[in-house]
C-alpha positions as CSV (number, residue, x, y, z in Angstrom):
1,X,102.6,90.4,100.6
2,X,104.9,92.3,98.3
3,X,106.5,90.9,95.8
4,X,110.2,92.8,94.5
5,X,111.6,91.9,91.0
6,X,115.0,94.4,90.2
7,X,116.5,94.4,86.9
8,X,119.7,95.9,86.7
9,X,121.2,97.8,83.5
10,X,122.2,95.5,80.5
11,X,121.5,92.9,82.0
12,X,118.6,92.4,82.8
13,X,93.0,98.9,78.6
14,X,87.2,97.7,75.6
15,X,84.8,95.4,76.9
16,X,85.3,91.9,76.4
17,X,88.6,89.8,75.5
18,X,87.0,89.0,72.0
19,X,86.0,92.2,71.2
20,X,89.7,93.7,72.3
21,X,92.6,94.6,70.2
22,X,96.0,93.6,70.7
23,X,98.5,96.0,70.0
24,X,102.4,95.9,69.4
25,X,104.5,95.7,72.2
26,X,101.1,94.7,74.3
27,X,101.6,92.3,77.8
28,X,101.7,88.5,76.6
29,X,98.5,86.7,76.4
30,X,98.9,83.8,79.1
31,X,96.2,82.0,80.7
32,X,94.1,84.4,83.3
33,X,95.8,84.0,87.0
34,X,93.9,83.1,90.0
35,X,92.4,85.9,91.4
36,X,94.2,87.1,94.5
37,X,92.3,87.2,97.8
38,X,91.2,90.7,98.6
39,X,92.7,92.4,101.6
40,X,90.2,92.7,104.5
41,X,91.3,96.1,104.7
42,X,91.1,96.7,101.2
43,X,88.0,95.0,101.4
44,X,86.5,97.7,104.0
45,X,86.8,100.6,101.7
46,X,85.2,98.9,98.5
47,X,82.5,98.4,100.9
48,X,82.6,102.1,102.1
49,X,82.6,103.0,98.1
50,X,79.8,100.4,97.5
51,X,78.0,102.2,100.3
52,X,78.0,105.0,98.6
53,X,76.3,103.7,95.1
54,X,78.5,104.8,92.8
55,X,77.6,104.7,89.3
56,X,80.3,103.2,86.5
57,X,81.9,105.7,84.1
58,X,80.9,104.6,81.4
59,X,77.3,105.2,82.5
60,X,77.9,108.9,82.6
61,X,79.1,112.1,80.9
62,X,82.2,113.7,82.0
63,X,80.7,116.1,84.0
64,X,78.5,113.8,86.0
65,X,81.7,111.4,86.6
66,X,83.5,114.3,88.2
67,X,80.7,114.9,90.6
68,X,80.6,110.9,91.4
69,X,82.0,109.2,95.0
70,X,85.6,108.7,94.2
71,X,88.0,106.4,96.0
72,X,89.0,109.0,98.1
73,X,85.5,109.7,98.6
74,X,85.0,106.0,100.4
75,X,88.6,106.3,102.3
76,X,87.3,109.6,104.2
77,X,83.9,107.6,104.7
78,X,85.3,104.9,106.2
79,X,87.8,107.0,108.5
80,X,84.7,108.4,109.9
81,X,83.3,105.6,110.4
82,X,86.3,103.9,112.8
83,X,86.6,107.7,114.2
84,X,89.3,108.8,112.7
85,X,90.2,112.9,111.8
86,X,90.0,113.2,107.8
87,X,92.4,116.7,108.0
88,X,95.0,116.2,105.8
89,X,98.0,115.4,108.1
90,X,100.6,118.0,107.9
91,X,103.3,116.2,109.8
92,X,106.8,116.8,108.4
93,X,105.2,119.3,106.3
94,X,106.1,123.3,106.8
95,X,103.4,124.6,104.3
96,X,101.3,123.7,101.6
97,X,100.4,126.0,99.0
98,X,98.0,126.0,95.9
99,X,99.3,128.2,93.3
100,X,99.5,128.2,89.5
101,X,102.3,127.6,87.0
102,X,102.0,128.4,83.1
103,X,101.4,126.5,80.8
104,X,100.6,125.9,77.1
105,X,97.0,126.4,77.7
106,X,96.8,128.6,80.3
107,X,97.7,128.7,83.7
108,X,98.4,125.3,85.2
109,X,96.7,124.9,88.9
110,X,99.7,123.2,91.0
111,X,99.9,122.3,94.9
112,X,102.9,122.6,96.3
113,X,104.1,120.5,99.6
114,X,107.5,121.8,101.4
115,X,108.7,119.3,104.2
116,X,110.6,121.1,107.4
117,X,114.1,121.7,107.7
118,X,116.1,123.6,105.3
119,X,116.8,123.4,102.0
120,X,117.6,123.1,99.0
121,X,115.3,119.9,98.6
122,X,115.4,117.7,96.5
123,X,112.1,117.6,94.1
124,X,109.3,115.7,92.8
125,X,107.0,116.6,89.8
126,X,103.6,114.0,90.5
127,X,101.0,114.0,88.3
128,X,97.4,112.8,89.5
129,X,95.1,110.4,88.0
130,X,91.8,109.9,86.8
131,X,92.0,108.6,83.2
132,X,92.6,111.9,82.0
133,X,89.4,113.0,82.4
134,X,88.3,112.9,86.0
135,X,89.9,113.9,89.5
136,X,92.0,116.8,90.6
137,X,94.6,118.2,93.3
138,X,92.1,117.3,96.2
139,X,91.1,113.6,94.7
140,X,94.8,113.0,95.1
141,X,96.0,114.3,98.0
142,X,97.5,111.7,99.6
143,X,99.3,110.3,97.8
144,X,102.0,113.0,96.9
145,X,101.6,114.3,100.5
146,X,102.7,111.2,102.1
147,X,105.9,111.7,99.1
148,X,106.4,115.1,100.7
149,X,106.7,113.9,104.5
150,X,108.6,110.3,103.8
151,X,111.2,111.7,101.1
152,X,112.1,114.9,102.6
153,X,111.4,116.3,98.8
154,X,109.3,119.8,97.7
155,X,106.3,117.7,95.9
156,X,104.8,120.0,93.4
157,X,101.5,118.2,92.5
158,X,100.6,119.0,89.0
159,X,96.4,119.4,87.7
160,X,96.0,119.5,83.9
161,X,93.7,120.0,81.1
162,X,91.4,117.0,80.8
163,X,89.7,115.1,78.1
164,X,87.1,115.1,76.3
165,X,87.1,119.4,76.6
166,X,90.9,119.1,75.8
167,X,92.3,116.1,74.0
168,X,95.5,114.7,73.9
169,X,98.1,115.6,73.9
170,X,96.6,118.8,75.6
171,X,97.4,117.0,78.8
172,X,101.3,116.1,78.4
173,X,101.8,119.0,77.1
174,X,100.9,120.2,80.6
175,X,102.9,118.1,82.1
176,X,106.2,118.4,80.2
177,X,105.6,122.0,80.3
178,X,104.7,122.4,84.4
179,X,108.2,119.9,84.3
180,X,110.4,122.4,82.7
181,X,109.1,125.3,85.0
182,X,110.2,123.5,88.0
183,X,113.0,122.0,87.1
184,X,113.9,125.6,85.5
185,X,112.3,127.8,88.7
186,X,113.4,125.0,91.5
187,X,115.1,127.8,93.7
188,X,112.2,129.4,94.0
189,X,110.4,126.6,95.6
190,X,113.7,125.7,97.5
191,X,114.6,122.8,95.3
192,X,117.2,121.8,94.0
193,X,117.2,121.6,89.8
194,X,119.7,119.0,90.1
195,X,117.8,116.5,91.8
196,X,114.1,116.6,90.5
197,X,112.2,113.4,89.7
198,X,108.9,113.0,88.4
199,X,105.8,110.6,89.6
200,X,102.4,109.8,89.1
201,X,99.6,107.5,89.7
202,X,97.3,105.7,86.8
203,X,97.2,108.2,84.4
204,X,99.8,110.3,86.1
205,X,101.9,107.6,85.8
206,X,101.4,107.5,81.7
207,X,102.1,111.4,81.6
208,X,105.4,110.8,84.3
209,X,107.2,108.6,81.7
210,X,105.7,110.6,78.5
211,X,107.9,113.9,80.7
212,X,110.9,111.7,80.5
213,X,110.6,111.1,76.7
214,X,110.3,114.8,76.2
215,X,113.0,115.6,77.6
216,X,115.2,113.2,75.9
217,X,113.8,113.9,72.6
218,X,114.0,117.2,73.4
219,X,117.7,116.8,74.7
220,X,116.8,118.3,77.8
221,X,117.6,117.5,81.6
222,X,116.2,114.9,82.6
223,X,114.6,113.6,85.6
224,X,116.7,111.9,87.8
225,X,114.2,109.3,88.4
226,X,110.8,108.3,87.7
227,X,108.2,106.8,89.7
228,X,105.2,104.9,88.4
229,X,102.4,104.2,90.2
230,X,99.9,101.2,88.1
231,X,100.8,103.7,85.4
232,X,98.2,103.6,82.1
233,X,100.2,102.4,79.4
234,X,98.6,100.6,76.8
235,X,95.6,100.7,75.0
236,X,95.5,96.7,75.0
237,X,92.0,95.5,77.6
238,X,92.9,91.9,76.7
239,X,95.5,90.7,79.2
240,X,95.3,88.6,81.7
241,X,95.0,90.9,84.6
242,X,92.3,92.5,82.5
243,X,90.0,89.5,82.4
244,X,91.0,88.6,85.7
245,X,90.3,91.8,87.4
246,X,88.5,94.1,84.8
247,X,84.6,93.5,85.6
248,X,84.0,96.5,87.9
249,X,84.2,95.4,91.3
250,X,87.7,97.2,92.0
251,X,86.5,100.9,91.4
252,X,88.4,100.3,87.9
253,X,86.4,98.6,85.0
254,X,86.8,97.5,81.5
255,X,84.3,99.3,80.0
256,X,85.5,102.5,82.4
257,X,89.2,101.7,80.8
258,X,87.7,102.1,77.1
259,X,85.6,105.2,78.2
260,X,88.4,107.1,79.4
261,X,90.7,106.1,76.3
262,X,87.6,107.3,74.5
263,X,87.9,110.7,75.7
264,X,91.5,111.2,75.8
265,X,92.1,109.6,72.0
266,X,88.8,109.8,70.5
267,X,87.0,107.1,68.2
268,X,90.0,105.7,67.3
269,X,91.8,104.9,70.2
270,X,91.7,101.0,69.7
271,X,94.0,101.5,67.2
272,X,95.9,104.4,67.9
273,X,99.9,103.8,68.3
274,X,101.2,107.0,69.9
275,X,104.2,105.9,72.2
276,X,103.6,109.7,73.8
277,X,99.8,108.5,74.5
278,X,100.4,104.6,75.1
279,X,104.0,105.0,76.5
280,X,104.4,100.7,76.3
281,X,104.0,100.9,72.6
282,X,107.7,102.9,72.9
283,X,110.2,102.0,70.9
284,X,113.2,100.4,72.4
285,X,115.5,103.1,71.0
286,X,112.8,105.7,72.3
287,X,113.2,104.3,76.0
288,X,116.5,103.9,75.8
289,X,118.4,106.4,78.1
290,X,115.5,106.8,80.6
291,X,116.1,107.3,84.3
292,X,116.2,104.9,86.9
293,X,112.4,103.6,87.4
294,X,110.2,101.9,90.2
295,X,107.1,100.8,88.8
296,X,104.2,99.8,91.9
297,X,101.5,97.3,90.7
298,X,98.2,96.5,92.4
299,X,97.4,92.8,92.5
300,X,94.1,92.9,91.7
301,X,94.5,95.8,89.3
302,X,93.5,95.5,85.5
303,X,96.3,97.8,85.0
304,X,98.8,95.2,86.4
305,X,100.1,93.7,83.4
306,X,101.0,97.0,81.2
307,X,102.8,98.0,84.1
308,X,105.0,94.4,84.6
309,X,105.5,94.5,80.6
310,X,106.8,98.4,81.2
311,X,109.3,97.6,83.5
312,X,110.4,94.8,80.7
313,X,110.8,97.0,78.1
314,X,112.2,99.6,80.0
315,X,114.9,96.8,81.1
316,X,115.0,95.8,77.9
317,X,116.2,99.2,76.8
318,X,119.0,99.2,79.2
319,X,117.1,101.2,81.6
320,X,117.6,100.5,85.2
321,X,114.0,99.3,86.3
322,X,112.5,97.8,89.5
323,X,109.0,96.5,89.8
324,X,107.2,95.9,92.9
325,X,103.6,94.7,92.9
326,X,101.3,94.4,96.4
327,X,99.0,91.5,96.5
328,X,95.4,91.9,97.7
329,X,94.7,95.7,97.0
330,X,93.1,97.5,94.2
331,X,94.0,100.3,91.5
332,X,93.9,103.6,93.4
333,X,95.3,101.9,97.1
334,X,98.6,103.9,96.7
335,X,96.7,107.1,98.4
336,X,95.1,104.9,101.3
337,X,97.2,104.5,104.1
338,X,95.3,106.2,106.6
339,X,93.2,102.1,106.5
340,X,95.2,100.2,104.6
341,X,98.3,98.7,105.3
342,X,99.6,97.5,102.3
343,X,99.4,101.2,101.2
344,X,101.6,102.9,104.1
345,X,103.9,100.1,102.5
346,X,104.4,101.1,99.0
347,X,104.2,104.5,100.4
348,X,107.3,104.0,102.2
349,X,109.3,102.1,99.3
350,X,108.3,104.3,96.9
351,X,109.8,107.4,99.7
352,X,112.6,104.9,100.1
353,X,113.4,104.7,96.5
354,X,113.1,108.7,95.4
355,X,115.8,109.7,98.8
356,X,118.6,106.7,97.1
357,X,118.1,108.1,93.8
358,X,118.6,111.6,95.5
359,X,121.3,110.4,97.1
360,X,122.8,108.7,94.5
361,X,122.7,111.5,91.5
362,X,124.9,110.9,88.7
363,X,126.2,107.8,90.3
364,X,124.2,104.7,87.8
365,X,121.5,105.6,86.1
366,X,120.8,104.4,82.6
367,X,121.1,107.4,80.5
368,X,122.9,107.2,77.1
369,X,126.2,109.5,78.2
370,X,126.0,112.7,76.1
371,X,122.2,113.2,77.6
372,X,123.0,116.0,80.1
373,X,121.0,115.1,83.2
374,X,121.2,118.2,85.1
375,X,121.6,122.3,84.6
376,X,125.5,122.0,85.1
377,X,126.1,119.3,82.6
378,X,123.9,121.0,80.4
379,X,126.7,123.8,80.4
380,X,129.4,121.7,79.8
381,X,127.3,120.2,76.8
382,X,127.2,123.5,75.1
């Protein structure tokens, strides 16, 4: 069941409840919810991941959680399993190339996905997950594939430096910088720099928004949309869809949330208050002037709450901001649609919303009007 809550301009993650800190700007504290019935599909690939005895996070060193049975891990498992082909499916796709951009750090490790036809496309900057210190290009796959096929966009899926080797903000500054090249160098993928959005999932979604407040600070172009899948937002483990869904049975823990906020902020992460680390402790005047969002949630996600408060603020803000949550499925069901329904869903809203906001460039949007929002009203800004 999905559940679609639009709010129009203007008008419109530590272990135990006790032991977490609320922070400014945090989701409410409300009594827990019911817990949602998991999807028998959904249910079929925790089983697969069960199968598999993975080991929790927080158990492990970085190292050894990069080598661990991911959710992609299980999805491939169980499409084995019902006899299914786990090749990447290139339908709709001309090529797909793994290439390197720079960046701050070094060169950035990219994988770019050009649909047929001819261009210029339209664009999409996605940024992976993995709490910002786990998963890479091939962990996510399809996710920004599926983008690629159902959008009709050039996808250019961005790796970064991860935690705890590289710190924050080592990995927004990645990001913003992998951004700029793009948007910058989008002729040379066969894009079009007027029409480039940026996306993410989980942590990818954090660094997605943290781009769009670069640029504005920055008073550069901005994207043209963003889109935010269960994005990690807040440093705040205490919410109701925490308690509700944080124990560990939906590949996503508590304890895991703290670890990787651990990593990325260090020792003092419970009580760090970085908007461009924990993007819902933002300012209203910081938002303010953002693109035109779609925030996914999972209903059985502990991430669900940070992202339903986002899309308040955002609104809040004046920042055109739709929210769509899917019942029954689990952080990290955005990339499954080869078995799970509910995911070919949000795959195709979330395709559905990047092609109207390509269609629709310069028409709306939410941006404060001297914030040039592409490379010609840059020029006429100067």
């Amino acid at each position: 069941m999905t559940r679609s809550y639009t709010w129009l301009i203007a008008t419109l993650p530590l272990f135990t409840a006790g032991a977490a800190l609320a922070q400014p700007g945090a989701p409410e504290k409300t009594e827990v919810p019911a817990k949602t019935q998991v999807d028998p599909l959904m249910q079929k690939v925790l089983d697969a991941h069960k199968a598999l005895k993975p080991k929790p996070f927080h158990t492990l060193t970085p190292e050894q959680a990069r080598k661990g049975p991911s959710a992609t891990d299980a999805v491939k498992s169980l499409m084995k399993k019902e006899g299914k082909s786990t090749t990447p499916d290139k339908t709709g796709l001309a090529k797909v190339d793994d290439t390197t951009l720079p960046g701050p750090g070094g060169d950035i490790p990219v994988r770019i996905y050009t649909p047929e036809g001819q261009g210029p496309f339209p664009v999409v900057v996605y940024y992976h997950g993995g709490g910002f210190v786990v998963a890479d290009l091939d962990t996510y796959d399809a996710g920004p594939r599926a983008l690629a096929q159902q959008a009709k966009a050039v996808v250019v899926s961005v790796h970064y430096r991860q935690a705890p080797e590289h710190p924050f903000p080592a990995a927004s500054d990645d990001a913003t910088a992998a951004f700029r090249y793009v948007q910058e160098n989008a002729a040379k993928y066969n894009g079009d720099p007027r029409r480039v959005a940026v996306a993410g999932e989980s942590a990818g979604g954090n660094l997605a928004t943290v781009v769009a407040m670069q640029q504005k600070e920055a008073r550069r172009v901005l994207p043209v949309f963003e889109l935010l899948v269960y994005p990690f937002l807040s440093n705040d483990v205490n919410t109701p869809s925490h308690k509700a869904n944080g124990q560990g049975n939906y590949f996503l823990g508590n304890q895991d949330i703290a670890w990787f906020w651990n990593n990325y902020l260090g020792e003092g992460w419970k009580t760090n208050k970085d908007p461009l680390a924990l993007p819902l402790l933002a300012s209203t005047d910081k938002l303010r002037g953002l693109p035109p969002t779609l925030i996914i949630t999972a209903g059985l996600d502990p991430l669900k709450d940070e992202g339903t408060a986002y899309a308040r603020k955002l609104r809040e803000a004046g920042v055109k901001a739709e929210l769509k949550n899917y019942d029954g499925v689990t952080h990290e069901f955005f990339g499954m649609a080869s078995v799970v329904g509910t995911a070919a869903k949000a795959q195709a809203d979330a395709a559905s919303a990047l092609k109207n906001a390509f269609q629709n460039v310069g028409v709306g949007g939410s941006g404060d009007a001297d914030l040039p929002r592409s490379d010609l009203d840059m020029k006429k800004a100067k």
